[in-house]
N, C-alpha and C positions, 0 to 999 in steps of 0.2 A: 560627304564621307561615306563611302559605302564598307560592308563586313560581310564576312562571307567566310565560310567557313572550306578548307583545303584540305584535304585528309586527314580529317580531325582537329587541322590548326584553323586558328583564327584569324581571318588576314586583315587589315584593313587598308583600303584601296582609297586615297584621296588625293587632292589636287592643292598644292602649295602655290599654284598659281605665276604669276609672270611676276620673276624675283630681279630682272635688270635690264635695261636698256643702252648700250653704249655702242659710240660711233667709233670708227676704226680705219684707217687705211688700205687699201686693198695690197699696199706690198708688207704691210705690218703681220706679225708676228708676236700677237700679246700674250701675256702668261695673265690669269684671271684665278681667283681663288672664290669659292661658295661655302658660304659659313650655315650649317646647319643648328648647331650647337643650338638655336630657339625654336628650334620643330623637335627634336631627342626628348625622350623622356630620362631619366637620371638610368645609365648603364646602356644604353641603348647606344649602337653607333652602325656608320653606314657600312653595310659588307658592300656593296656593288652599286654600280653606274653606269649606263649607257644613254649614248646620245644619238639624235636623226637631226639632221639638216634639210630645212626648206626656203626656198625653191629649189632646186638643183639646176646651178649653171654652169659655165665652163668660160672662163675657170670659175670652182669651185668654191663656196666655203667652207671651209676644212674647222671643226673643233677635234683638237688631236692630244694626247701624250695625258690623257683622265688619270690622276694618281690621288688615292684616297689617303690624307695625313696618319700619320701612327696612332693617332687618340679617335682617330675615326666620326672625327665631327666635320672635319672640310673636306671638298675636293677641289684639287688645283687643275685646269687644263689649261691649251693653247687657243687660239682660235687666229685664223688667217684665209687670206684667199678671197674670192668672192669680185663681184663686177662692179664695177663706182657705179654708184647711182640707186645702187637692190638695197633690198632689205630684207635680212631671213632671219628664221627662228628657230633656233636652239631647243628641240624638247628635249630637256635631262631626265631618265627613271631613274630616281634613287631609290634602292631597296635596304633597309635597316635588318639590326639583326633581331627584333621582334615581328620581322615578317611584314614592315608598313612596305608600302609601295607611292611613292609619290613621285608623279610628273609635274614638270612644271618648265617653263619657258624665260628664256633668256633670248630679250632683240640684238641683233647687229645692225645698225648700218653701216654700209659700202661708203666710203666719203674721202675725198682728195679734199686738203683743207682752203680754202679762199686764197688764190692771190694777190697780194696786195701790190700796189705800188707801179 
């Protein structure tokens, strides 16, 4: 955890680390929710979120439609796209409203499920 002080604010900068792993279809379209509510200190909740996608292939995979819940402890997005076979990594920044800052990762894999029979 690093601190560091911002125009007189106090920031603290640290790393929540890799919070999921899930396999996925490349024509799928999943709705996924992230529960912070155990990183918040009491009153604290998330103002803002962005996310980067890697590797970049084509097509794509896409984490899309980040909507932060009304109590502002989860955020719900999509995630879709991406080439059977890859596997990429989601870096979410979540920023609270005491000024934390926390990256952290979420894997996909690309996977057509087994055919049987």
């Amino acid at each position: 955890l690093l601190q560091t002080y911002v125009q007189g604010v106090l920031v603290r900068i640290g790393s929540v680390g890799l919070l999921g792993r899930y396999v996925q279809r490349p024509t799928a379209d999943r709705r996924r929710v992230v529960d912070y509510s155990r990183f918040l200190t009491k009153g604290e909740v998330v103002r803002s979120v962005s996310v980067s996608v890697t590797p970049t292939t084509d097509p794509e995979f896409e984490i899309h439609t980040l909507v932060i819940s009304p109590e502002g402890d989860k955020v719900a997005y999509y995630a879709r796209g991406g080439v059977e076979g890859e596997e990429y990594t989601a870096t979410f920044t979540v920023t609270t409203s005491l000024r934390q800052v926390w990256p952290h990762d979420i894997r996909f894999a690309v996977r057509e499920p087994p055919q049987y029979g």
